[in-house]
N, C-alpha and C positions, 0 to 999 in steps of 0.2 A: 470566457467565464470570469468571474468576477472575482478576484483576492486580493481580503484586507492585507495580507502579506508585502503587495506591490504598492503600496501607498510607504507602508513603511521603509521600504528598498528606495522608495524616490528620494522621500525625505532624507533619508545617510547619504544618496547618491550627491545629492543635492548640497546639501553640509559641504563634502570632501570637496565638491568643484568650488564651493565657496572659498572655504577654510583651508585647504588644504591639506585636512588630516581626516580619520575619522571620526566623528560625534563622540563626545564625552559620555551622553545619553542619549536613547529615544526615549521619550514618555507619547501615553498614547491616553485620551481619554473619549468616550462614546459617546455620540446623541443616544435619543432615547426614543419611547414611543409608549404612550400610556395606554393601557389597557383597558380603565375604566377610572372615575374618580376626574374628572376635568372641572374645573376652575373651583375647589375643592378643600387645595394647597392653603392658598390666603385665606381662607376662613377654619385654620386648622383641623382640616379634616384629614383622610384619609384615603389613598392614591395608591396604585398598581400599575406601575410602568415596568418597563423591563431596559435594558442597555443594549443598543444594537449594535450589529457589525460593521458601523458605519462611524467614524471615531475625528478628529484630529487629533495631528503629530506633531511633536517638536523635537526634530534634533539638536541637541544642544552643547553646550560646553559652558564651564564660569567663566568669568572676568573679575578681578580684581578693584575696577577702578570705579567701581559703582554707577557703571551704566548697562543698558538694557539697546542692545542690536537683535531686531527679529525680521527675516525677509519670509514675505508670506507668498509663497508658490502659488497661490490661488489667484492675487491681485497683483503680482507680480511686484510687488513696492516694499521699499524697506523703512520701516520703524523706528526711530532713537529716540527714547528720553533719560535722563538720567534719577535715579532712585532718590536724589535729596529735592527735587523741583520738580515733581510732576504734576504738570497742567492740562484739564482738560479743555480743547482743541475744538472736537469733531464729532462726529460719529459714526466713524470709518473702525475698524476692524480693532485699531492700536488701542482703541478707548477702553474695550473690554477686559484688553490686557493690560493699560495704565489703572483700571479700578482695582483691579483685582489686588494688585500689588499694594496700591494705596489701601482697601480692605485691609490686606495681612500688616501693613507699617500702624493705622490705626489698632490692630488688635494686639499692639506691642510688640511685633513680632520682629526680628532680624532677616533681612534679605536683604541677600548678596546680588549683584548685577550676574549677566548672561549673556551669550548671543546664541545665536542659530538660524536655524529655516523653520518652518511650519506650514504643514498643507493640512486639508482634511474631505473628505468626499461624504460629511454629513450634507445634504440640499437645505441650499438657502434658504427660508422663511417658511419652508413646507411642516415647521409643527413639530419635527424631531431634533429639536433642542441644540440647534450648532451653535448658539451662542455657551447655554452651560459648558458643553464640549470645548470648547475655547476659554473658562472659566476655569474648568477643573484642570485644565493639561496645562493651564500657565500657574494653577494651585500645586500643583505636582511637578511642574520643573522646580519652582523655585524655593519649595522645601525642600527637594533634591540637592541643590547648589549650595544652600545654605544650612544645610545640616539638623532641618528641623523635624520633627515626628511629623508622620503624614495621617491625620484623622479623618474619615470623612465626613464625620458628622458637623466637625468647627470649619474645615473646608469647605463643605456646602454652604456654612451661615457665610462664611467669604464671599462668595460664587454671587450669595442673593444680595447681601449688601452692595456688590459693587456694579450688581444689574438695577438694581432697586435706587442707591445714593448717586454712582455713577455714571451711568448709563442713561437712568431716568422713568424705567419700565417697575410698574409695582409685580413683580410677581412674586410667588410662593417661593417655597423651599424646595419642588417638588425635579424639577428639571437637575440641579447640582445635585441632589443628595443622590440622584438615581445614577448622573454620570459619573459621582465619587462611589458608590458605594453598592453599585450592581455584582447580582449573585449570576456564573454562568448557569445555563439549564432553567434559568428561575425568573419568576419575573419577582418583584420588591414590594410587598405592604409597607408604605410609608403610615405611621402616623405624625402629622404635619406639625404638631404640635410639641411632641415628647422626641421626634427625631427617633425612637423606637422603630427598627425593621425588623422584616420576616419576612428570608424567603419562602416564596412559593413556587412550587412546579407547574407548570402544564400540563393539561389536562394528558394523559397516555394517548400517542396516535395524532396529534392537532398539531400542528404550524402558524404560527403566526405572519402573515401577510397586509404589509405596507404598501397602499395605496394613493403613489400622490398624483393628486388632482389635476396640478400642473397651473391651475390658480395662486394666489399669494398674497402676504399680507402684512401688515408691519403691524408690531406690536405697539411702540409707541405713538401711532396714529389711528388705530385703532379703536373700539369702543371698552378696552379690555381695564383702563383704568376706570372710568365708568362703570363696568359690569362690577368692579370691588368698592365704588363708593358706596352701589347699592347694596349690598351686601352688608356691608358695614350698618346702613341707615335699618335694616331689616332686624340685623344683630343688635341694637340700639333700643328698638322695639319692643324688643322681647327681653332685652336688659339682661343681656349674657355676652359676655366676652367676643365670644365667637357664632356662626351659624351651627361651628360641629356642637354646641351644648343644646342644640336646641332638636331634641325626637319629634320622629313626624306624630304622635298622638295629642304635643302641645303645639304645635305646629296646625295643626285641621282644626283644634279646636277654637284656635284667635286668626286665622288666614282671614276670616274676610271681612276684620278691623283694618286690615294695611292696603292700601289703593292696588289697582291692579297687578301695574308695572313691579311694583317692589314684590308682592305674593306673587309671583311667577318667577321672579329672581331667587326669592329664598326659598319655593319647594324644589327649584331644581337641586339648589346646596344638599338641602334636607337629605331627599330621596336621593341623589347621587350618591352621598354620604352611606348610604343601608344599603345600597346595590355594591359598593365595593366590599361589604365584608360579608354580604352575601356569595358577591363573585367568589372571595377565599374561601368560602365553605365549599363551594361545587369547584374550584380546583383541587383542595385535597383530597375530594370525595370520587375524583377526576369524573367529574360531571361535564359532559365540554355540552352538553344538548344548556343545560341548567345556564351556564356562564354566557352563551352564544345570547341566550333570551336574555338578560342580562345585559347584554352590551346594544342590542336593538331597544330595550328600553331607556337607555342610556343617552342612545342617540335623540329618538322622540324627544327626552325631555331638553336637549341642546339647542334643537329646531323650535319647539313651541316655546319653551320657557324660559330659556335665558337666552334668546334669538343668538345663537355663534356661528350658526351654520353658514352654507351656500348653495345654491341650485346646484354645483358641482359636485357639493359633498353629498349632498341628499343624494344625488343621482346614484353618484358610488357608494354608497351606501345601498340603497334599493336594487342595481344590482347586483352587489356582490350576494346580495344574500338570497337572492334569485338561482346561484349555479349550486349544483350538486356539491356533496361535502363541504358549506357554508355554514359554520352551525351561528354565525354572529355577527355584526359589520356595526362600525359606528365610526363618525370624524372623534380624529384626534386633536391637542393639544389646542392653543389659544382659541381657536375658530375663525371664522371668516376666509378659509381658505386653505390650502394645503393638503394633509393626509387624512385619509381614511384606515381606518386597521380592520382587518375580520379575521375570524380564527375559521384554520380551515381544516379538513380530514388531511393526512399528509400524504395518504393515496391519492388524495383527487388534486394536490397543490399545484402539478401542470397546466392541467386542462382549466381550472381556474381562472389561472394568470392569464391564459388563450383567452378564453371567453371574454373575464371582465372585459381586456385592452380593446377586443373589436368592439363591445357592447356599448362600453365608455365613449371612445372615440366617433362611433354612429350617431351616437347620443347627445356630442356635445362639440364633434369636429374640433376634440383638444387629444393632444397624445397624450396618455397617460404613463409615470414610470412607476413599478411595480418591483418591490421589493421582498425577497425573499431571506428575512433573519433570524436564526437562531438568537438567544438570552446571553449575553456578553458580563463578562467582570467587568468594575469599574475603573476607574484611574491609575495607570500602573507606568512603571519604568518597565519598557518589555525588551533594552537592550540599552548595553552600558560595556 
């Protein structure tokens, strides 16, 4: 059986065989998994992800002499830069943890050097956010060390700027703010704009179920900066800030001014936009039939209209929502690969996961790994 528990016992284990004492701290921060509202973030719209049980760790302790030692359990290599000279290198794993610092130094902030270990058993590139997760838990050591207030909302703008400036990846807001600032039991109305949350519950009786493809994909080689120039050129259009100012009734009535490619780009923004706060209506109303439609429309328009999908994702998607107690299924997070989510009856959440894996695997001769998470809090020191 599966316990985020033991990840956390490795990481201290790990520390003490280092260090020779116990961790100063654990911090722990989650991937995520967005429920509906996909590529949404950067055009300030509005997003419903939840924090999963699937997190990175950093056992830590200060240092005084202003440098930064982190050996990562995962890649098995250790990390040095020091906090007055840091250079970007690469873009290996240290990068996101040299931005992020350089973020908090830019935003006038005081940080103090650190060392430790860090593991994390978020999967790589499958959609659920291990870079944020890697973001928020090096934003929360090191206002930990350094005695700063822990925000999530100016921690997220950290998280994005140092994926965005240093990293190189244009994405939203939407990945940090959910790994700083997840409700447990809830999944998170982001508005991407105002940083404004609410949580929201799930529907009474439904499970949420992660489904990775076992495909992959990389963000910054991807067509995903592309997919926000267009956006931007559609926003430009219509001579409004954003896609989120623009309602679908001004939207239908100038679409078929703008060439194909871009009207298919901005009715997904549009209508993805009105389905997530539609979804919040049928989660309070705990509607899971109402939100399940919902997230299959969701999907549709990922596939036809802002093309993120894959033959993989489609598959899982079409079957997940093929077995009994399925009320929902659509790919998650950047596209081109990775997860799919559906929301399921929590009676039928076994026989499900059976199903899909044979049905996937017959279908597409890939193994599938299939995740079963409850709604996680975000960012925390969970042992000191």
């Amino acid at each position: 059986m599966y316990l985020p528990a033991s990840i956390q016992v490795h990481a201290a284990d790990a520390f003490e065989e280092r260090y020779g004492e116990r961790p100063f701290l654990i911090i722990r921060a989650p991937g995520r998994v967005n429920l509906i509202g996909e590529h949404t973030d950067y055009n300030d719209g509005f997003v419903l992800p939840m924090a999963i049980d699937r997190a990175v760790y950093m056992a830590i302790r200060p240092r005084t002499d202003g440098c930064v030692e982190l050996y990562s359990l995962d890649y098995q290599e250790l990390g040095r830069f020091e906090l007055a000279n840091i250079k970007h290198h690469d873009s290996g794993w240290l990068e996101y943890i040299k931005g992020t610092v350089w973020a908090m130094q830019t935003a006038g902030m005081r940080v103090c050097g650190l060392e430790g270990v860090l593991v994390g058993d978020v999967p790589l590139g499958a959609g659920l956010s291990s870079s944020a997760a890697l973001e928020m838990a090096t934003a929360r050591a090191f206002t930990a060390v350094s005695n700063q207030p822990w925000n999530p909302a100016e921690m997220a703008k950290i998280g994005q700027k140092a994926e965005n400036k240093w990293v190189g990846v244009n994405t939203g807001i939407m990945d940090q703010m959910i790994s700083a600032a997840g409700k447990v039991d809830h999944a998170l109305l982001i508005d991407c704009r105002s940083l404004e949350t609410e949580a929201v519950p799930l529907p009474p009786g439904t499970t949420v179920v992660i489904m990775d493809t076992s495909t992959r994909r990389g963000l910054v080689d991807s067509a995903y900066n592309e997919r926000r120039e267009q956006c931007e050129a559609a926003a430009a259009f219509f001579n409004v800030s954003a896609l989120r100012d623009l309602d679908e009734a001004t939207f239908n009535a100038h679409a078929q001014e703008l060439d194909d490619l871009t009207r298919r780009r901005a009715k997904h923004v549009v209508t993805e936009n009105a389905r997530v706060l539609k979804a919040c209506a049928a989660m309070r109303a705990g509607d899971a039939v109402a939100f399940g439609q919902l997230m299959n429309a969701s999907h549709a328009s990922m596939q036809n209209d802002f093309e993120i999908s894959n033959a993989a994702l489609n598959t899982m998607a079409a079957l997940a929502r093929q077995q009994p107690g399925c009320y929902g299924a659509r790919m998650t997070g950047g596209g081109f690969g990775g997860c799919a989510v559906a929301l399921v009856d929590t009676d039928s959440v076994d026989d499900f996961v059976t199903a899909v894996t044979s049905a996937y695997t017959a279908a597409t001769q890939l193994t599938p790994q299939i995740y079963v998470s409850p709604a996680q809090d975000g960012a925390a020191i969970v042992a000191e």
